[in-house]
C-alpha positions in Angstrom: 49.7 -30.0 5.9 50.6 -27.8 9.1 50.8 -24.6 7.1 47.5 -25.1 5.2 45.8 -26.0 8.8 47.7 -22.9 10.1 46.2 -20.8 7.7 42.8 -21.8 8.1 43.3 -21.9 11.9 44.6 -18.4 12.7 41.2 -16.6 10.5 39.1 -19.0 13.0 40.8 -17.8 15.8 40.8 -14.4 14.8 36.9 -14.3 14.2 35.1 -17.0 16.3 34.8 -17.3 20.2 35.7 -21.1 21.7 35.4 -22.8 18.1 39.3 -22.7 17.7 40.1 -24.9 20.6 38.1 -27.7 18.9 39.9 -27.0 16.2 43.3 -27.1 17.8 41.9 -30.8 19.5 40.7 -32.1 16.4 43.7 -31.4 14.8 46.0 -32.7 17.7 43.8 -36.3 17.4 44.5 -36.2 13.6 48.1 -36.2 14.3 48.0 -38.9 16.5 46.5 -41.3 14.3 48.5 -40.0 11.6 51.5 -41.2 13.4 50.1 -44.4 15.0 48.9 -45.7 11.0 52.8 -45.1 10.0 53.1 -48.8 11.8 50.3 -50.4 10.1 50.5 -52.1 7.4 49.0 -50.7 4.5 48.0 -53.8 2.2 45.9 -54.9 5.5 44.2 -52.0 6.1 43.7 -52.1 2.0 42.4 -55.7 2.1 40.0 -55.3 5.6 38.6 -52.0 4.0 35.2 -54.1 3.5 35.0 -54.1 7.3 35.7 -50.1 7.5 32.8 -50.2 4.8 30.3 -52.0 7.1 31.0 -50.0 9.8 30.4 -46.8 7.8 27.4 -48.2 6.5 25.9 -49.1 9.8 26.9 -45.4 11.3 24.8 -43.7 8.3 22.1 -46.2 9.1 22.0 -45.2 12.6 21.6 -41.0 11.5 17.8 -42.0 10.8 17.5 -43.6 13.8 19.5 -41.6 17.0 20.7 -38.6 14.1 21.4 -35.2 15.6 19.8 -32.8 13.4 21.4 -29.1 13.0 20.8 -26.2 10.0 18.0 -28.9 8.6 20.0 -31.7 8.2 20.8 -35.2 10.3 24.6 -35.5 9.3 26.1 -36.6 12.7 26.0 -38.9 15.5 26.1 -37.8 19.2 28.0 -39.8 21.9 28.2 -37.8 24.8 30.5 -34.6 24.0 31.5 -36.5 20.9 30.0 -36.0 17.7 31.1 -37.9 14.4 29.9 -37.1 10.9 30.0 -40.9 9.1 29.4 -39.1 5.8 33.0 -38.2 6.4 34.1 -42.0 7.1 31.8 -42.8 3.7 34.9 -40.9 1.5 37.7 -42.9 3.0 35.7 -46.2 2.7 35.1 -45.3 -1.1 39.1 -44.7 -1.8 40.0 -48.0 0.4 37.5 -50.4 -1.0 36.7 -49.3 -4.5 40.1 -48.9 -5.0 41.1 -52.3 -3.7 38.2 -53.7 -6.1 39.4 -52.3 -9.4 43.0 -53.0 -8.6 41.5 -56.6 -9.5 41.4 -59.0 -6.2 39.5 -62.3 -6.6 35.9 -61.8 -7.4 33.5 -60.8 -4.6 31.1 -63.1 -3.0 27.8 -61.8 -1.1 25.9 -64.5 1.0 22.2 -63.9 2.1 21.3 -67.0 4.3 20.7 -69.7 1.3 21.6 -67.6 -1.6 25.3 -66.9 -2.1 26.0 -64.1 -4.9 28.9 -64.2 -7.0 30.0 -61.1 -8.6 33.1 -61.4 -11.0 32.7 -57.9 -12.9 34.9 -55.4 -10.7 33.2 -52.6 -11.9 29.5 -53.8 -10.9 30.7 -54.7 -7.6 32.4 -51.0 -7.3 28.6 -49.8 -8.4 27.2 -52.1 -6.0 29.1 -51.1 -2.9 29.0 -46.9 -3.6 25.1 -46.9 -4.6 24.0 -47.4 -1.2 26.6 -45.1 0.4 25.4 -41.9 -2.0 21.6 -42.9 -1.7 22.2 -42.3 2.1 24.1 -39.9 2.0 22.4 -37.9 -0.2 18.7 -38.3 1.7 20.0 -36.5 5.3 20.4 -34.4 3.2 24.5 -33.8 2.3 24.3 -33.1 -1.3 28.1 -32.1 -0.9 29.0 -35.4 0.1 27.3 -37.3 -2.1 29.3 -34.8 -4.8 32.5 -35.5 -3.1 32.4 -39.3 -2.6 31.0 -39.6 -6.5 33.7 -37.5 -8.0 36.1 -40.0 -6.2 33.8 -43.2 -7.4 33.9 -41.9 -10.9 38.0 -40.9 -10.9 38.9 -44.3 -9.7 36.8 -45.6 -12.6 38.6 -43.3 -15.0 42.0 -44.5 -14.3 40.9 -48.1 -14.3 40.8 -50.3 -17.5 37.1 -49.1 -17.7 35.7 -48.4 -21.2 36.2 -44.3 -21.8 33.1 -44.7 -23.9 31.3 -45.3 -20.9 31.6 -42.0 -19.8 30.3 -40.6 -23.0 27.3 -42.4 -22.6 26.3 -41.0 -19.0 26.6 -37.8 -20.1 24.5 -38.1 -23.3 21.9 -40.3 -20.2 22.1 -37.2 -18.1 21.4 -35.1 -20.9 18.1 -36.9 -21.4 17.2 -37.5 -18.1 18.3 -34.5 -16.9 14.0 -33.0 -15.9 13.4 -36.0 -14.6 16.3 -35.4 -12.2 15.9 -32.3 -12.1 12.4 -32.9 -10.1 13.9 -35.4 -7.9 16.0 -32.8 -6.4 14.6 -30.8 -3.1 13.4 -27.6 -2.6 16.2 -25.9 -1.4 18.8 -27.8 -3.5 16.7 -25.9 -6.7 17.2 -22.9 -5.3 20.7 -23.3 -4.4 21.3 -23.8 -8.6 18.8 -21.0 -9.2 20.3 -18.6 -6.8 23.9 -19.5 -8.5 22.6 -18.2 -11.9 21.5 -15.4 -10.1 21.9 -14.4 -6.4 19.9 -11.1 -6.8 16.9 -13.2 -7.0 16.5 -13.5 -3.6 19.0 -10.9 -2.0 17.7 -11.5 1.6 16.6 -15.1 1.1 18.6 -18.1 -0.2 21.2 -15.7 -2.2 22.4 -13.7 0.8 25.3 -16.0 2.0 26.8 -16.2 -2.0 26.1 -12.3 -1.8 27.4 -11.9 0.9 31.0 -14.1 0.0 31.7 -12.4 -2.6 31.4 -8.8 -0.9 34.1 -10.2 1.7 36.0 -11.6 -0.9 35.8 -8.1 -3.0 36.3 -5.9 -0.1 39.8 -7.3 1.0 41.4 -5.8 -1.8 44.9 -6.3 -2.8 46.6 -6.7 0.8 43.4 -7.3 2.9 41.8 -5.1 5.9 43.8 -6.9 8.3 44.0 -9.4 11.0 40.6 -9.9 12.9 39.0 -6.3 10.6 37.3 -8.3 8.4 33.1 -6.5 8.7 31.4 -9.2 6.9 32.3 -11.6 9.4 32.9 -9.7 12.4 29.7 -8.1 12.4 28.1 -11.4 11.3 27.1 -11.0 7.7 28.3 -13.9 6.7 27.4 -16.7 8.3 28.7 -19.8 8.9 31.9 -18.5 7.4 33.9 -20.7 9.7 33.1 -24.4 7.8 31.4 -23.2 4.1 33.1 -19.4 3.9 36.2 -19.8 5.5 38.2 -18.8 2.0 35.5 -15.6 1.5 36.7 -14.6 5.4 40.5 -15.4 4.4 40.0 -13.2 1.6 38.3 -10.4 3.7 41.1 -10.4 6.1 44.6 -11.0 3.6 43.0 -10.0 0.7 44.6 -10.7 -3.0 47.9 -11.1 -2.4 46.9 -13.9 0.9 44.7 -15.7 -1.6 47.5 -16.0 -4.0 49.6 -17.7 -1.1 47.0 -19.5 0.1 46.5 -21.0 -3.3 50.1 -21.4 -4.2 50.6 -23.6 -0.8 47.9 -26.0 -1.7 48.6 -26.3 -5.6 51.8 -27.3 -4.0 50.1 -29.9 -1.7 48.7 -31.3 -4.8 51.0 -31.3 -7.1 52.7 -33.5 -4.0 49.9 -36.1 -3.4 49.6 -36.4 -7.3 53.4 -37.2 -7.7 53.1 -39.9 -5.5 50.2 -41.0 -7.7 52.6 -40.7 -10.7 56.0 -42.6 -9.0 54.4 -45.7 -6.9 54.6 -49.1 -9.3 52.4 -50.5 -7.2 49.1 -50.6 -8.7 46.4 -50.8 -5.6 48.6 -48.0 -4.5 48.4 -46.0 -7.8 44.6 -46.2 -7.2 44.0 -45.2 -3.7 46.8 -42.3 -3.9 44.8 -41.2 -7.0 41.3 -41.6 -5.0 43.0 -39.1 -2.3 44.3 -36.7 -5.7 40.4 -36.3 -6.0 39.4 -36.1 -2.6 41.7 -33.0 -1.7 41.3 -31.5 -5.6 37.7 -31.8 -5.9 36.5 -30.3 -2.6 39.2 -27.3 -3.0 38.1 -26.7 -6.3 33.9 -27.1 -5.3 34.3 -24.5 -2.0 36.4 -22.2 -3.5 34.0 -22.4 -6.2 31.2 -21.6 -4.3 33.2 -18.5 -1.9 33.7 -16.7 -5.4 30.1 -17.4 -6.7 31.7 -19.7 -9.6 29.8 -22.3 -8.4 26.6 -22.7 -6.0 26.6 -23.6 -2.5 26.7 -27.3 -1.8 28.8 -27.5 2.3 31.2 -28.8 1.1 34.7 -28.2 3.6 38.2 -27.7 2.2 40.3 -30.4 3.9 42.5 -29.1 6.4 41.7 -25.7 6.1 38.1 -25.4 6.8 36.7 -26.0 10.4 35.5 -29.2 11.5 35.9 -32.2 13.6 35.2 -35.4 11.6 36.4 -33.8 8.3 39.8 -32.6 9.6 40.7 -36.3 11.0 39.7 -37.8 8.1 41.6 -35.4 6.0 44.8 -36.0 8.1 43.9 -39.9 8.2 43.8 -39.7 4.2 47.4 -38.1 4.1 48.9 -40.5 6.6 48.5 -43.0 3.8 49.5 -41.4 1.3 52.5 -41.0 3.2 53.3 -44.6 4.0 52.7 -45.0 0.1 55.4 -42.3 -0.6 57.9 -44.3 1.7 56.7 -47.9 0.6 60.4 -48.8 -0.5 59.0 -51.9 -2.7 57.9 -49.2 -5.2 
């Protein structure tokens, strides 16, 4: 964790003016919760995650109310100097709660003044309880997000006693439906797929930043141009780098031979969290140290993607190493469980 944060925090602070000391509190808050959940105990936090799911879903109600808006989107909440990203909150909810409901609790009851709701199917209540959280996210618009928390939705699902066939079935749906939603999807999220197949359609337009990644991430070359020599981002090329492009800046700076140790260090981190995944007997806390596996996995693998023009650009950070306020605690949040998992000695 500190050498993964390290890493990401010394090519901020070589190429951005005041945004590392944010970074350097953000993280410093992270590892004082980190600390302070070590004394709490996990199958309460587990069992109140409903709560942590209201709250969440209230915060992401509020964005279309009091929502700051920046780059075209209403993704965070303004309190004073503070600004929190509930999108961010929305992830942990779904590994705490959907993993609680399909490690098979009594059946959930919903009660709407004179009509009380009894759910009994885990995997319809799981549906129930993520629907609302993607739908909202999805329409500030954070379609990275929305990716991130269903990829953890749908890899809890997978390791549950849920029918494999299932899966089959939404593909072959999606295959069918796929104009329809195609159409549904916004202006700029069509070009952001278009631009993928092809950034030179646009050059100056919607496929400069991917153009622009990938000629930081060619011109490092083998041992990189150096510590704060990177052009792309020193003379602002590529923008935003810090947050989306933070790997393509890595790259222009440390070049091959820093991305292979960048790589190797969180493959290690990885291979870590999913170990803990393997070992614990404990089953609700085989599903949430799973539901953290795909957190970490899914956005590496989706913004490193994206910084070598594998795959388009969707914002989505990689935990710990990219900048951010919100996404770094949570990040850190999401490891202090897994630690108390790793040293649950009833495992």
């Amino acid at each position: 964790m500190f050498l993964i944060y390290f890493l990401g925090f010394i090519v901020i602070y070589s190429t951005t003016q005041g945004l590392y000391e944010n970074h350097l509190t953000n993280f410093g808050i992270g590892l004082v919760i980190f600390f302070i959940f070590q004394f709490v105990d996990l199958e309460v936090l587990v069992k109140k995650s409903f709560y942590l799911y209201l709250v969440v879903f209230i915060l992401l109600l509020l964005i279309f109310v009091i929502g700051h808006t920046a780059l075209g989107a209403s993704r965070w909440l303004r309190i004073g100097e503070l600004s929190l990203q509930p999108s961010e909150f929305a992830k942990i909810s779904t590994i705490l709660l959907i993993s609680y409901i399909l490690s098979g609790y009594r059946e959930w009851t919903l009660r709407l003044k004179k009509i009380t709701l009894k759910i009994k199917n885990r995997f319809i209540q799981s549906f129930i309880l993520t629907l609302p959280l993607l739908v909202m996210v999805l329409i500030q618009p954070d379609l990275g997000t929305t990716i991130s928390i269903f990829l953890v939705f749908v890899g809890l699902l997978f390791i549950s006693s849920f029918e494999k066939k299932y899966f089959l079935i939404a593909l072959i749906l999606a295959g069918i439906f796929s104009n329809p939603l195609w159409n549904s999807l916004q202006d700029y999220q069509k070009e952001r797929v278009l631009i993928f197949l092809n950034p030179q359609m646009d050059p100056f337009g919607s496929g400069y930043n991917t153009i622009q990644a990938e000629i930081a991430v060619g011109s490092g070359g083998f041992w990189g141009k150096g510590y704060a020599k990177g052009t792309q981002t020193q003379l602002n090329f590529l923008p935003i780098f810090w947050t989306d492009f933070l790997v393509a800046t890595y790259a222009e700076e440390w070049g091959f031979f820093g991305m292979l140790f960048f790589i190797s260090v969180y493959f290690y981190l990885l291979i870590q969290i999913y170990l803990v995944f393997v070992n614990t007997k404990i089953v609700i806390n085989k599903f949430v140290s799973f539901g953290i596996f795909i957190y970490y996995s899914g956005q590496f693998l989706i913004n490193f993607g994206m910084n070598i023009g594998l795959l388009p650009v969707t914002g989505i950070p990689i935990p710990l190493f990219s900048y951010g306020g919100t996404s770094l605690i949570s990040s850190i949040f999401l490891l202090s469980v897994l630690n108390k998992i790793s040293l649950d000695k009833s495992n």
